[in-house]
C-alpha positions in Angstrom: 8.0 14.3 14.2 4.2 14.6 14.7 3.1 15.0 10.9 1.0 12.2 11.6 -0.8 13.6 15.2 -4.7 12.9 15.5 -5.3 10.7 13.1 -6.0 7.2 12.6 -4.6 5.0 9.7 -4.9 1.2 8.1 -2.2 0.1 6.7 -2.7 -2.9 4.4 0.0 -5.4 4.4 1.6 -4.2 7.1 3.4 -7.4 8.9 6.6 -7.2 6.8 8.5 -5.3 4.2 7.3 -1.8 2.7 4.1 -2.4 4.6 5.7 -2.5 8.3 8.3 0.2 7.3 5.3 2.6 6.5 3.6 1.7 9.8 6.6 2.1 11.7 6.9 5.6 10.0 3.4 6.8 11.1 3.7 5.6 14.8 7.3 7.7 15.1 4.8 10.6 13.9 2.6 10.3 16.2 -0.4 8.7 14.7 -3.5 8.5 17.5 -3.4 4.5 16.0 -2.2 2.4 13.4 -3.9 -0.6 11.8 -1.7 -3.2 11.1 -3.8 -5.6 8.1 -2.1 -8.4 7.1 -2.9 -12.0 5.6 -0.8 -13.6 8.2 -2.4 -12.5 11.6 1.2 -14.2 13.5 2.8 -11.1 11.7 0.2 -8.2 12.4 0.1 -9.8 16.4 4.0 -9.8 16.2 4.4 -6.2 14.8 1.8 -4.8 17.3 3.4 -6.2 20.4 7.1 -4.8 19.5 5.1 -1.5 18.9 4.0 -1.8 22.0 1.4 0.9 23.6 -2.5 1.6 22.3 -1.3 2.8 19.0 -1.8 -0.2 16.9 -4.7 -2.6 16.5 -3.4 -5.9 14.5 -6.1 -7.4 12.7 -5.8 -10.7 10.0 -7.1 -10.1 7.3 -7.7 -11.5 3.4 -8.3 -8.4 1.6 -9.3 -10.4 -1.2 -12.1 -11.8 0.9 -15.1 -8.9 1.3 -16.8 -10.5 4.6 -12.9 -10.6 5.9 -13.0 -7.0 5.1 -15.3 -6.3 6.0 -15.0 -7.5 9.8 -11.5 -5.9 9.9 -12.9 -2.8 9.3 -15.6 -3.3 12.0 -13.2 -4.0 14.5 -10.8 -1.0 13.5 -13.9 1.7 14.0 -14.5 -0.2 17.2 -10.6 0.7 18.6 -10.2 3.7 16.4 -13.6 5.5 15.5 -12.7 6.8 12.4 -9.8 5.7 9.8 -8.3 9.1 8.5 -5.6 7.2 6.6 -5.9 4.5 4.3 -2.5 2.5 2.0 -3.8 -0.4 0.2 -0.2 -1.9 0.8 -1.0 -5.3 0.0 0.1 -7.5 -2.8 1.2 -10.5 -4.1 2.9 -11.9 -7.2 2.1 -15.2 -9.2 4.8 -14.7 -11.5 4.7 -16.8 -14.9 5.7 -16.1 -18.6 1.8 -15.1 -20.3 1.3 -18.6 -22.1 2.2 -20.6 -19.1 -0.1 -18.1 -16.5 -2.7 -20.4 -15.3 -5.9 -19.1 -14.6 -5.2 -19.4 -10.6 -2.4 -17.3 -11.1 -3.9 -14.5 -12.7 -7.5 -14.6 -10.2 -5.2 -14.6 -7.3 -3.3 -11.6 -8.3 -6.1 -9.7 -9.5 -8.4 -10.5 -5.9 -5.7 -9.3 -4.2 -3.7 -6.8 -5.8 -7.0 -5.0 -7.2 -10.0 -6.4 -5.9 -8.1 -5.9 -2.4 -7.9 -2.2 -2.7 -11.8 -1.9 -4.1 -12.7 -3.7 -0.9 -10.6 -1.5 1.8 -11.7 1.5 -0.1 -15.5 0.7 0.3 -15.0 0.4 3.8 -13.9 4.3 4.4 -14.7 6.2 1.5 -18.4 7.3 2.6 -17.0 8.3 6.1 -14.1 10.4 4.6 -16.4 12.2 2.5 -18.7 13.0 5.3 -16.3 14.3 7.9 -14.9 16.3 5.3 -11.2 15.1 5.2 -9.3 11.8 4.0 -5.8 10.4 2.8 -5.9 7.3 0.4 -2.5 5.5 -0.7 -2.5 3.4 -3.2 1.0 1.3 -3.6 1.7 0.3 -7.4 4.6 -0.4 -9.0 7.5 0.0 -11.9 5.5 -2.7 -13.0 2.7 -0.8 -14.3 5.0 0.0 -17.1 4.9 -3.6 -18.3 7.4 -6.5 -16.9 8.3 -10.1 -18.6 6.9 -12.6 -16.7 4.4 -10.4 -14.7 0.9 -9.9 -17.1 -1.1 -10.2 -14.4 0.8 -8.2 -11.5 1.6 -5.6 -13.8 -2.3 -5.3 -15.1 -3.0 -4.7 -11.6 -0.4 -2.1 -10.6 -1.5 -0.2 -13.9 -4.9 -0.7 -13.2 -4.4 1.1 -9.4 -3.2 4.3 -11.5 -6.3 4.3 -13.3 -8.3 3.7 -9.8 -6.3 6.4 -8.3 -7.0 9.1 -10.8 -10.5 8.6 -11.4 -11.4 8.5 -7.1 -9.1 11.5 -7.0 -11.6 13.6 -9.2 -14.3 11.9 -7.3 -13.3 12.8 -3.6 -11.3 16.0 -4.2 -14.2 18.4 -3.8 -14.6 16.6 -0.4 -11.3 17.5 0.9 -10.1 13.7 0.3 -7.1 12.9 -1.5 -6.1 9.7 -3.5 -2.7 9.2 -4.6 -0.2 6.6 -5.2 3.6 5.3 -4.8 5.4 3.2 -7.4 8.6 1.4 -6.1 10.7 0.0 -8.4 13.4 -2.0 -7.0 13.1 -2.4 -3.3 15.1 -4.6 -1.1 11.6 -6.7 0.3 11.5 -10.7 0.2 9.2 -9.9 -2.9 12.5 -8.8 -4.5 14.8 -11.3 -3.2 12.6 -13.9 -5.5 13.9 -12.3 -8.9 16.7 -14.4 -10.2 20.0 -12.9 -9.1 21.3 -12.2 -13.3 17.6 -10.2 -13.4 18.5 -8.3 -10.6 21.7 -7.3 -10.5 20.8 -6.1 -14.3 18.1 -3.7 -12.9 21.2 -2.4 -10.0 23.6 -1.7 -13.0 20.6 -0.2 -15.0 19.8 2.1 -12.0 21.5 5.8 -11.8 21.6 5.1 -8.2 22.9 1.6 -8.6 21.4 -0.1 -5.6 18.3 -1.3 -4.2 15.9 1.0 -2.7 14.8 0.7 1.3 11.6 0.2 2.6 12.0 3.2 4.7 13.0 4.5 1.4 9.4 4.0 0.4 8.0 5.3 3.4 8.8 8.5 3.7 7.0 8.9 0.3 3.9 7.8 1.7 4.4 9.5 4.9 4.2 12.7 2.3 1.0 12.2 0.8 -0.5 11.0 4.0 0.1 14.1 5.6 -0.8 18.1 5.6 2.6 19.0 3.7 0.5 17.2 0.4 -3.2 18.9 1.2 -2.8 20.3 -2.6 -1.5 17.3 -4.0 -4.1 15.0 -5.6 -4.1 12.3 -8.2 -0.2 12.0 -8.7 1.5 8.7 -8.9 5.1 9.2 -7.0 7.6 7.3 -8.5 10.7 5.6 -6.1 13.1 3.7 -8.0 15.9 5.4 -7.9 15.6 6.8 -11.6 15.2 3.9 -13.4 12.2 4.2 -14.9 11.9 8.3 -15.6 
């Protein structure tokens, strides 16, 4: 325990699933705060209280929304001072077969999924760089590899790698790292929308033969969030098991 002492992180999406497993993670390791960001402010509020103590701030938020950003982010250096830590966590899915995508589905995946992380990045980028030290997490997916039914999720998740690399070779002379996670199957009410057949397909396909935790996906982050990764930059971490190699 205490990977995480001193510093202050935002964690995007954080009122459920991999999101609040990631925040739970950096309290037990001592994080000086936590940010919980999430669409649904009943969730952040909800999280924060069974947290209990000053270590979290829960703040509602639409990252797709700049001005919403914007304001979280205002509020944050208010409690915090500083955000150390950043995972763009948050994500949605407007799943459709490609010819049947309406336009709505695809904006609404693309604000969020991408836009979302351009926004929360804007917001602590210039103060990483000038103090000298910062930890960005960006959450993708198997997806990125391509996925029936998910054009415009899997554009974004794809497009996040891209993101990642290029700030990586941006902010690594400033001692500010940019990495990313892709889960593949993880057992999140994201998942538990997949039609059983689908899913129990992608267990059999898996060497591990299960789902994947959100803890599971935690501890990943908790990695690259952390001085154990200071050499580590621009890598995209796979969890899924072994599925997708």
């Amino acid at each position: 325990m205490g990977a995480l002492t001193g510093k202050y992180a935002v964690v995007t999406g954080a009122g459920r699933g991999i999101g609040a497993a990631i925040a739970k993670r950096f309290i037990t390791e001592n994080a000086a705060g936590v940010a919980i960001l999430d669409y649904d402010g009943d969730a952040a509020n909800a999280f924060a209280s069974a947290a209990g103590g000053n270590h979290t701030v829960a703040v509602a938020c639409d990252v797709s929304d700049r001005e919403s950003v914007r304001a979280a982010f205002e509020r944050i250096r208010e409690a915090f001072g500083r955000v150390d830590i950043l995972v763009n966590n948050a994500g949605i899915t407007r799943d459709a077969i490609y010819h049947k995508m309406t336009d709505e589905q695809w904006d609404a995946v693309i604000n969020v999924n991408l836009g979302g992380v351009h926004n929360c990045c804007r917001q602590v980028v210039a103060g990483m760089r000038e103090r000298g030290y910062g930890k960005i997490v960006n959450i993708s997916s198997s997806s990125a590899y391509g996925n029936v039914g998910q054009a415009n999720y899997a554009a974004t998740k794809a497009g996040l790698i891209g993101f990642t690399k290029t700030l990586a070779k941006e902010l690594g002379g400033k001692n500010v790292t940019v990495n990313a996670v892709a889960p593949g199957m993880i057992d999140t009410d994201m998942v538990k929308t997949i039609p059983e057949p689908v899913l129990n397909a992608f267990i059999a396909a898996s060497p591990a033969k299960r789902l994947g935790t959100p803890e599971e996906v935690a501890g990943a982050v908790l990695f690259l969030s952390c001085g154990d990764s200071a050499y580590v930059n621009g890598v995209v971490l796979d969890v899924n098991g072994g599925l997708f190699t």
